[in-house]
N, C-alpha and C positions, 0 to 999 in steps of 0.2 A: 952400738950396744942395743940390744931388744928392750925394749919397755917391756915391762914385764905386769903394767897393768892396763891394759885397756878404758878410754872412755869416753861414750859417743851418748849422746839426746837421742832417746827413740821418737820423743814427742815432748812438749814443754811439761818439765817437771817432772820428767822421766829418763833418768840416768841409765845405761847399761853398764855396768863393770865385769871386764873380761879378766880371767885371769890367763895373763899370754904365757906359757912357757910349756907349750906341747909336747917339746921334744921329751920332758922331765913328764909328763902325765899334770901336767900342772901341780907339780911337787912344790908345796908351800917353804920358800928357804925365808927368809929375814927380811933380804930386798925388797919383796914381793910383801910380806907379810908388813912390812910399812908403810909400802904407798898403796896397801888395801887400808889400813885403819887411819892414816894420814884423807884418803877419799871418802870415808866412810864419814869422817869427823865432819869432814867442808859440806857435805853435803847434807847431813844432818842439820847444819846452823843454815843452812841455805833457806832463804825466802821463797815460800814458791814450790819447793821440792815435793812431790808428790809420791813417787814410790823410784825404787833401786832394783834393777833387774839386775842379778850377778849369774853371770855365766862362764864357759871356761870354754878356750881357740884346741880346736882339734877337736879328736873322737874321745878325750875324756873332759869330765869337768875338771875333776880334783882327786886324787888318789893320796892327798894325808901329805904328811910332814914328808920335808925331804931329810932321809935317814941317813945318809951320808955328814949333815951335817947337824945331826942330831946328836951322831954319835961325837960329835966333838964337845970334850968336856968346860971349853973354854966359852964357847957358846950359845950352852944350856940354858941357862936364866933368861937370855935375852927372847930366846927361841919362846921358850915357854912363854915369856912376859906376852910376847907378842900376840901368842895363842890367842890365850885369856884375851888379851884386849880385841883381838879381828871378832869373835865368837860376843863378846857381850856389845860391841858397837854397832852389831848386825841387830840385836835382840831388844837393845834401846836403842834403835830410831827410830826419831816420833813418825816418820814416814812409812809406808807398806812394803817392804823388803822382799822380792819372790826372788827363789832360784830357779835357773832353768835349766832342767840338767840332762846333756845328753852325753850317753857312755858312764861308765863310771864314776861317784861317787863311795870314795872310802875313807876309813879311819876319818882326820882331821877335814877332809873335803866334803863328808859322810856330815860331819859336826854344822860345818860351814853353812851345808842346807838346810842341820837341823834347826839351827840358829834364824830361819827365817822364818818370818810369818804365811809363806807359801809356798810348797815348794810344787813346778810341773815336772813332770819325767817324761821321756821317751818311753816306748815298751821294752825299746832293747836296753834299757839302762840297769846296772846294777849295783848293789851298796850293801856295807860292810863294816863292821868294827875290829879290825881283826887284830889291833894291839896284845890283845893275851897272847898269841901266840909269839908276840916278838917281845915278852918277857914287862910290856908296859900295862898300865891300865889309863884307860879311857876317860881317866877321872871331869877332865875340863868337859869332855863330851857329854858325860853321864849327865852331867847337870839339866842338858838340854833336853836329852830325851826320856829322864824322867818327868818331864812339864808333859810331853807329847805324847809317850808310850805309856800302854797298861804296863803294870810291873812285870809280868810274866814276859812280854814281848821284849821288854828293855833287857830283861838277865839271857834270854834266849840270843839275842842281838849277842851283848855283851860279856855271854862266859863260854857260849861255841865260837864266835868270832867268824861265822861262817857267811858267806856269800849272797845274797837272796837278789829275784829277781824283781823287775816294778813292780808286778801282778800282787806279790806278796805283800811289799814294801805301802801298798797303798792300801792293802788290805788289814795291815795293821797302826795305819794312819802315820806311818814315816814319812808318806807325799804326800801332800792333797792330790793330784789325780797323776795317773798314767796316760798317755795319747799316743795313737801313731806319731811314726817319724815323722810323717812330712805333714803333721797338725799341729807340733810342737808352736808355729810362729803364730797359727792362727789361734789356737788357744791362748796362747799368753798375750797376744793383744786384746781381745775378749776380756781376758782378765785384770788388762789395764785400764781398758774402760770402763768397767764395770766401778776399779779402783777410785777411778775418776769424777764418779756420778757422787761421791759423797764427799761431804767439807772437807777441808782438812783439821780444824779442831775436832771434830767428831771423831775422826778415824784419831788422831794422836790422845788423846782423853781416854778413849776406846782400850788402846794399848796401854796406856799408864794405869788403866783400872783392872784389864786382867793379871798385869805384873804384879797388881797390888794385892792380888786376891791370890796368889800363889804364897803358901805360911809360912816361908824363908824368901828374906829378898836377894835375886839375884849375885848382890855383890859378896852378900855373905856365903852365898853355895861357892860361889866360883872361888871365894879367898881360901875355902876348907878343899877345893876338889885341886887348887894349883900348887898347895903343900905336898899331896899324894903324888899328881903327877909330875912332878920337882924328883921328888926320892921315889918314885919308881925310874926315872929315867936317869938316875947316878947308880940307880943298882947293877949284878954283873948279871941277872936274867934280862934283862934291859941291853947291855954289852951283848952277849952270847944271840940275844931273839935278833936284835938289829945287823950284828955282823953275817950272821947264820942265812936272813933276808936279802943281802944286801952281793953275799958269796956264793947262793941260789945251793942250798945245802938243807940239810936238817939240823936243828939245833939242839946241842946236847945239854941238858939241862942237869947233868950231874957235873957241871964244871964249878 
């Protein structure tokens, strides 16, 4: 059976987490979606732990929910539970969380990155919300990127659903930086050392103070955004966007 999460020490107190399921684009299903927040948890309480490089095996990071088994109405709840919980265990670790992301970031893997406190890209990488068109809204995501995005850029992201490349993506502060491909290892090391140079109470205080200064606390956005995306994903524009996606078709939305 493939492990479907990778995880290796790049340096003491520095975790990598892969998400392994390439063949799926690293389609986020359950399995996976546990023993990311199950590693997320351990290493959070971890002595020592200094920052979480999450990355994805193959040429995409993370291309969103696996829709196959979204669409099963038996389980929804668990799916979604899982969401919420990968997206806010990223956002509360008192440790520095960077993504490193090469290829594709979308929908839910789009979230995953947003959810950290850094994210590097490749030039060739691109990202996406494109839920609306498969009849869902992006509710658990929105939370995140409206801490990150001007409001203009967040509704532009989130009501075209359209495709952008890093050039842009960094230009409206989706990444922290863009880098050639073959700079990607050298920059994110750079940036763990960099990580490295300060305490660790400092950097975790750090984060418990900008959370704090955000005028809704995270649990409460997320408790009101995982009502929305609950019943958007029981609706039949939800059925119709994801079958339609899924059967490489056009969705008809007068069903």
């Amino acid at each position: 059976m493939t492990t479907l999460l990778l995880e290796a020490e790049l340096k003491p107190g520095v975790t990598v987490l892969t998400l392994n399921r390439p063949e799926k684009r690293n389609a986020l299903n359950i399995p996976m979606l546990e023993a990311f927040c199950e590693a997320m948890a351990r290493l959070s309480a971890r002595e020592g732990q200094r920052a979480v490089v999450i990355r994805g095996a193959g040429p995409v990071f993370c291309a969103g929910l696996d829709l196959k088994e979204a669409l099963d109405g038996a389980q929804r709840e668990r799916s979604s539970s899982l969401v919420r919980q990968m997206l806010a265990c990223v956002y509360d670790c008192p440790c520095v969380t960077v993504a490193a992301v090469q290829g594709a970031a979308l929908a839910g893997g789009g979230g995953l990155m947003a959810a950290c406190d850094l994210a590097l890209a490749t030039m060739d990488s691109c990202f996406g919300f494109p839920e609306v068109h498969r009849g869902l809204v992006a509710g658990l995501i929105m939370t995140f990127l409206r801490r990150q995005l001007h409001e203009r850029h967040a509704r532009e992201l989130l009501l075209l659903g359209e495709i952008i490349d890093a050039e842009r993506a960094a230009e409206i502060g989706l990444i922290t930086r863009a880098v050639p491909t073959d700079m990607l290892e050298e920059v994110l090391e750079a940036q763990i050392d960099q990580i490295l140079k300060a305490p660790p109470g400092a950097v975790r205080d750090t984060k418990a103070w900008l959370d704090a200064l955000w005028h809704h606390p995270l649990g409460e956005d997320l408790a009101g955004a995982h009502e929305v995306h609950v019943k958007m994903r029981a609706s039949s524009e939800a059925a119709e966007g994801m079958a339609a996606f899924l059967e490489k078709r056009k969705p008809n939305w007068d069903v």
